[in-house]
N, CA, C and O of each residue as an XYZ file, in Angstrom:
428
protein
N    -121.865     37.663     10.131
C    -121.212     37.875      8.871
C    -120.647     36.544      8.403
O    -119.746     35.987      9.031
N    -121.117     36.097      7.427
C    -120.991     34.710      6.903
C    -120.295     34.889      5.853
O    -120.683     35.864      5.209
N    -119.215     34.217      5.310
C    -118.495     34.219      3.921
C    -118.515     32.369      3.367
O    -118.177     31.496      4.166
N    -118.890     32.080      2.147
C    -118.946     30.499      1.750
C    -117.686     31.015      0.642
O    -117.376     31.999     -0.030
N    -117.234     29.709      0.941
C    -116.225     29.349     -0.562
C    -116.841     28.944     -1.506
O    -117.884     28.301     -1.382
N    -116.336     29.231     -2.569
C    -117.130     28.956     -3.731
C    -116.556     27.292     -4.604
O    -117.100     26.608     -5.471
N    -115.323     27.155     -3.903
C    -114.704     25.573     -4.167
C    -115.439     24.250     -3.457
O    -115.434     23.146     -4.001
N    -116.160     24.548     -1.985
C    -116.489     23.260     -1.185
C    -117.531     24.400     -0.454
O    -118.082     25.428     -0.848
N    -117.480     23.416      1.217
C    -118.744     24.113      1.837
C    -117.945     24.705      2.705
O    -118.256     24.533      3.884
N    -116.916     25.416      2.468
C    -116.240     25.771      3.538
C    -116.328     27.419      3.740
O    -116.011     28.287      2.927
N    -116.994     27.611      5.424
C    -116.978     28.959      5.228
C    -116.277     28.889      6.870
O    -115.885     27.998      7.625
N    -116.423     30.866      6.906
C    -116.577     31.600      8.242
C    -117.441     32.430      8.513
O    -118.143     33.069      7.729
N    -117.417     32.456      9.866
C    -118.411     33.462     10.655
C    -117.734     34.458     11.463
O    -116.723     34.117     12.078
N    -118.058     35.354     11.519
C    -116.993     36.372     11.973
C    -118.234     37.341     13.180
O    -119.383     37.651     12.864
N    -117.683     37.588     14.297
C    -118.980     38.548     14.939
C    -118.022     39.474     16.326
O    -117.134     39.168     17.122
N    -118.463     40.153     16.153
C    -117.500     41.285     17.294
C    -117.624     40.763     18.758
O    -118.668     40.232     19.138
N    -116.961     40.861     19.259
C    -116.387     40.441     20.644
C    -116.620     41.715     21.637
O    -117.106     42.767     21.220
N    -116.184     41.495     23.126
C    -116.303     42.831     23.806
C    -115.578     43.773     23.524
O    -116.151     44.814     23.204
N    -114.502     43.758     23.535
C    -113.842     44.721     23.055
C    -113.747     45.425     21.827
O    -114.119     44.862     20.798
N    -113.247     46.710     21.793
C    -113.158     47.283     20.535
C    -111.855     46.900     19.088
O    -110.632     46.978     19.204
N    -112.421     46.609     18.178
C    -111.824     45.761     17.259
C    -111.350     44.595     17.020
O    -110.802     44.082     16.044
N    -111.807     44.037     18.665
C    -111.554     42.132     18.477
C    -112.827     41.234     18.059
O    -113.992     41.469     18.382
N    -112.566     40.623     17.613
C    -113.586     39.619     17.193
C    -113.516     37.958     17.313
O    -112.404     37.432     17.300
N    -114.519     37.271     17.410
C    -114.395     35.755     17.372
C    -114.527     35.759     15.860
O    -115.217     36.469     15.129
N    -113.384     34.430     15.493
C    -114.072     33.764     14.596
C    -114.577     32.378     14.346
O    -113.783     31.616     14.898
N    -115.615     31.648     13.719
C    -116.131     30.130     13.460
C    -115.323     29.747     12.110
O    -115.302     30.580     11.203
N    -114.780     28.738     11.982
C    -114.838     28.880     10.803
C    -114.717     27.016     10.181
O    -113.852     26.341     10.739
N    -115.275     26.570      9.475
C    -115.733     25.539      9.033
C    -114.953     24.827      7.890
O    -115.258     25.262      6.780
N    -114.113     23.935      7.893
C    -113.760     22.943      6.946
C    -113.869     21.655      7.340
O    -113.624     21.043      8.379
N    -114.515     21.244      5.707
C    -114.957     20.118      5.147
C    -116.286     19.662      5.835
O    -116.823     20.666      6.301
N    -116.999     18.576      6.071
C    -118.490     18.517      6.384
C    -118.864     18.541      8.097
O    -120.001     18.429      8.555
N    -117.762     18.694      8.793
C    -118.318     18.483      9.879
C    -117.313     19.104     11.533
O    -117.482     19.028     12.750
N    -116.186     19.748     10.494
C    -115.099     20.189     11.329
C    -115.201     22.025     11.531
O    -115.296     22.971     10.749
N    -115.117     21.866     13.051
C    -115.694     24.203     13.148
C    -114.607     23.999     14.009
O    -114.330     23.068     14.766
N    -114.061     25.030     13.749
C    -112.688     25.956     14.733
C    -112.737     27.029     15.106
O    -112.923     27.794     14.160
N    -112.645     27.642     16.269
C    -113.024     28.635     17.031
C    -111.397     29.553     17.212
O    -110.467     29.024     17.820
N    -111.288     30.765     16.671
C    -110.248     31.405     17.375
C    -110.848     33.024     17.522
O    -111.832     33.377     16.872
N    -110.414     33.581     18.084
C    -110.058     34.747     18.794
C    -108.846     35.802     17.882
O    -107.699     35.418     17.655
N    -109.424     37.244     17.422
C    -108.707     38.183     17.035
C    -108.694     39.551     17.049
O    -109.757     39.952     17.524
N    -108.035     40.357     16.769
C    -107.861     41.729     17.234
C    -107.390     42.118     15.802
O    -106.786     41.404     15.002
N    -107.803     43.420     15.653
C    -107.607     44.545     14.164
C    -107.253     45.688     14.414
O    -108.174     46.470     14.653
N    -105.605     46.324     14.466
C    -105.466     47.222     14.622
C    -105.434     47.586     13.209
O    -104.647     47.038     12.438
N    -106.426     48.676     12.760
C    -106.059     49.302     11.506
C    -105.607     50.289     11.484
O    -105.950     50.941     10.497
N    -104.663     50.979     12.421
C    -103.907     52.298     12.222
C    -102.131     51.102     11.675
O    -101.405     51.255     10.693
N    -102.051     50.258     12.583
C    -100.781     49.472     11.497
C    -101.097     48.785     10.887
O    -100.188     48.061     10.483
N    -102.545     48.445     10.336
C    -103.116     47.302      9.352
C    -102.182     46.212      9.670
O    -101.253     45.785      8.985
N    -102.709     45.728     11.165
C    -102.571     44.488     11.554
C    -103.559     43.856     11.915
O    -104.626     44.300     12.339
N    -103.073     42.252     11.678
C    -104.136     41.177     12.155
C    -103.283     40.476     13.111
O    -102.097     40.249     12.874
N    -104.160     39.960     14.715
C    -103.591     39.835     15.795
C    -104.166     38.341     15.998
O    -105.253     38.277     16.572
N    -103.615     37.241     15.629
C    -104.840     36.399     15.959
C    -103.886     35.663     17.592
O    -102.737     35.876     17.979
N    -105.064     34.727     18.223
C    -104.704     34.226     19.005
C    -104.862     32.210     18.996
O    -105.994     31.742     19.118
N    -104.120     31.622     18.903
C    -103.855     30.294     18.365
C    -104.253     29.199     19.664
O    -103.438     28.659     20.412
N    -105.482     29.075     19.685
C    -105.168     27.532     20.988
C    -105.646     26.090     20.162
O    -106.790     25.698     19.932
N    -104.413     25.498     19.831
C    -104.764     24.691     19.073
C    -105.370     23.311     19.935
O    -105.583     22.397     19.139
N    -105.630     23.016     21.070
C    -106.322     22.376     21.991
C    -107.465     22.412     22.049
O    -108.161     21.422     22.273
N    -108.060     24.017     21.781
C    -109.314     24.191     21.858
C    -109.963     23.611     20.281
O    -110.799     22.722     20.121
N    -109.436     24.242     19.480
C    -109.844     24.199     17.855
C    -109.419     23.366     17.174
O    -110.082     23.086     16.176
N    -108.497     22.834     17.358
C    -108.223     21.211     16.165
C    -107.127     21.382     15.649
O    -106.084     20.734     15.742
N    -107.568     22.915     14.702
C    -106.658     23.111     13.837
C    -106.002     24.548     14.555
O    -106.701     25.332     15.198
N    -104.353     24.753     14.289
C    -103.250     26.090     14.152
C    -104.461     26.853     13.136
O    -105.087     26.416     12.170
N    -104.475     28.443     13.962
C    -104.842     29.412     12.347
C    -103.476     29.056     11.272
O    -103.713     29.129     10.066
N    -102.242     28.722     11.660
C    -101.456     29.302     11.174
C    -101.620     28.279      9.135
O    -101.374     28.534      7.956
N    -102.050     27.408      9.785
C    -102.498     26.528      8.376
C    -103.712     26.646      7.616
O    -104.011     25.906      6.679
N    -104.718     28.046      8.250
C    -105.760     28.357      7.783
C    -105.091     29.942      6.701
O    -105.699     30.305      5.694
N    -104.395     30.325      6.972
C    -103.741     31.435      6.522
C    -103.523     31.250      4.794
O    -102.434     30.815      4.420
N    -104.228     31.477      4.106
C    -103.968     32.157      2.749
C    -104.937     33.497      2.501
O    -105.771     34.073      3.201
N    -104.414     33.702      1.168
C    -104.582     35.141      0.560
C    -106.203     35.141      0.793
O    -106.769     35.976      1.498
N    -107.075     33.746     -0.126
C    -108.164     33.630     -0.208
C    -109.130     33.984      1.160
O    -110.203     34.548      1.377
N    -108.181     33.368      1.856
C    -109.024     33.341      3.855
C    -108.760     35.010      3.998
O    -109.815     35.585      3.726
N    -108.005     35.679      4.237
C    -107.409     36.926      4.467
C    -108.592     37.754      3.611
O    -109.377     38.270      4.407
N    -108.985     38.063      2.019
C    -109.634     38.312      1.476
C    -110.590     37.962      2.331
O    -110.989     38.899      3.023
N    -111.204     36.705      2.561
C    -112.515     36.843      3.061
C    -112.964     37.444      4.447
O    -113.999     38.068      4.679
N    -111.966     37.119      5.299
C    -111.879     37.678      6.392
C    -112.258     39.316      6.967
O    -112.796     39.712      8.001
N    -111.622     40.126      5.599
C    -111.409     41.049      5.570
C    -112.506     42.137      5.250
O    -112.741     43.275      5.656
N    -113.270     40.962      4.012
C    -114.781     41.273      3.734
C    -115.258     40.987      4.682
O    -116.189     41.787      4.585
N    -115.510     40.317      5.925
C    -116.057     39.992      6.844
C    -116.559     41.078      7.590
O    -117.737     41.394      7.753
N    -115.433     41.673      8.072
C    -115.066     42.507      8.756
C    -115.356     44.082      8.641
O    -115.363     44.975      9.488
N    -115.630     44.066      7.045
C    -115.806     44.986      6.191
C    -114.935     46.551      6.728
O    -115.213     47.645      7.217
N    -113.600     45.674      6.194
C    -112.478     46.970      6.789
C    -111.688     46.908      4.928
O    -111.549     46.082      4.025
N    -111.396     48.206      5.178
C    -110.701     48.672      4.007
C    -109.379     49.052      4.049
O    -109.102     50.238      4.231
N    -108.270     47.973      3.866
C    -106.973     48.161      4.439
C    -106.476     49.474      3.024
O    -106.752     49.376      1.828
N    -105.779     50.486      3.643
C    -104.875     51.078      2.568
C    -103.908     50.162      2.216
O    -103.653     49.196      2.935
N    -103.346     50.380      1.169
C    -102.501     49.652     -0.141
C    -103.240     47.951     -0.036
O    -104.374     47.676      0.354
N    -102.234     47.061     -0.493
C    -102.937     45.858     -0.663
C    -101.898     44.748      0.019
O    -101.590     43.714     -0.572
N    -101.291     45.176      1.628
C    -100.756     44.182      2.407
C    -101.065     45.128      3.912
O    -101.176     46.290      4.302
N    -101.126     43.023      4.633
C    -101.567     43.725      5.984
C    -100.665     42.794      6.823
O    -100.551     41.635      6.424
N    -100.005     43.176      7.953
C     -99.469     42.298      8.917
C    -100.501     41.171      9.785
O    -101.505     41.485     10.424
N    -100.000     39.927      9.624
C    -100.713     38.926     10.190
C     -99.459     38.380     11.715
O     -98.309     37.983     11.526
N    -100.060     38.514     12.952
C     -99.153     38.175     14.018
C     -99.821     36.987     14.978
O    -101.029     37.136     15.159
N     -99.224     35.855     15.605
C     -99.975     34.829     15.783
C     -99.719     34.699     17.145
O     -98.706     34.028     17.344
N    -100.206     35.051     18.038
C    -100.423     34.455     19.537
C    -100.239     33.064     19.717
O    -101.167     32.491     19.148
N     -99.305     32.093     20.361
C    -100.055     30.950     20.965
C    -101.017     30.875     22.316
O    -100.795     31.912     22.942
N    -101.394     30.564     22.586
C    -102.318     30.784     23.722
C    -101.536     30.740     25.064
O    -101.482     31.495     26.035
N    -100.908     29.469     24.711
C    -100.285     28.950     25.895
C     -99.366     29.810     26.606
O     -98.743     30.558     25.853
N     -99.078     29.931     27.932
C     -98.064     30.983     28.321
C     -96.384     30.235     28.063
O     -95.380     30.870     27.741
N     -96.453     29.008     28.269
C     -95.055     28.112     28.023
C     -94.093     28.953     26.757
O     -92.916     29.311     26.780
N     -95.200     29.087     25.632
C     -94.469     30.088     24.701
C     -95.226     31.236     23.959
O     -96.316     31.310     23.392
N     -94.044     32.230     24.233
C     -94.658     33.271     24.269
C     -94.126     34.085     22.805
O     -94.617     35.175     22.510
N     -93.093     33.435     21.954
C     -92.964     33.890     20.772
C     -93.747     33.988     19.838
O     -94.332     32.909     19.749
N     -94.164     34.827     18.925
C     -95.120     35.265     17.741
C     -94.521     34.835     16.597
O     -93.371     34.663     16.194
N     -96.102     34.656     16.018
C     -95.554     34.069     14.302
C     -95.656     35.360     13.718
O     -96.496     36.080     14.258
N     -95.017     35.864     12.739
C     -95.514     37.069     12.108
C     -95.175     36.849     10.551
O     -94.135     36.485     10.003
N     -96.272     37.157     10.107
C     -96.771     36.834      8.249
C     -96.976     38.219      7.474
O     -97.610     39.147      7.978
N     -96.539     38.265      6.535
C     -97.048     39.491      5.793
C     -97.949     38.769      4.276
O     -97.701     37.749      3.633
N     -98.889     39.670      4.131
C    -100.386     39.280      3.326
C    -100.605     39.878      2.908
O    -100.946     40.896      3.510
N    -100.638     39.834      0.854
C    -100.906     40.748      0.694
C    -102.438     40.631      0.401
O    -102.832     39.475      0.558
N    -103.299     41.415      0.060
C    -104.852     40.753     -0.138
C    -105.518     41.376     -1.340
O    -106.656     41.034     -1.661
């Protein structure tokens, strides 16, 4: 499941994982930079669970996070949140810290 921006060449790839409702995602900015994270979709609380190793990927999701990404994401995923906000909660990977970012989105 591929989504392109329609501003640059910047997209994602989104593809299901082992488990039920987690998924990897790829996702590509500017000509030559891909970031890899890891997420989970509970849609009974229309949440998004992501997991952050910014060691592995370059970039924090937490600076990939707008409405536009969320929208696409979402088409990705091809989930149909009721009303038009979903909880976004941010794992760091690392065990050192174990506090969550938590975002609300509307889409």
């Amino acid at each position: 499941m591929k989504r392109m921006s329609d501003m640059n060449d910047d997209w994602i790839t989104v593809f299901p994982a082992d488990y039920n409702n987690s998924y990897h995602l790829i996702l590509k900015r500017g000509t030559a930079h891909f970031a890899y994270y890891y997420f989970k979709v509970d849609k009974l609380d229309q949440r998004v669970i992501f997991y952050d190793d910014v060691e592995r990927s370059g970039i924090s999701i937490k600076t990939q996070i707008t409405r536009t990404f969320m929208r696409a994401l979402v088409k990705a995923i091809d989930w149909h949140p009721v009303g038009n906000s979903i909880i976004i909660e941010i794992y760091p990977v690392k065990r050192a810290a174990t506090k969550a970012t938590r975002l609300s989105c509307d889409i």
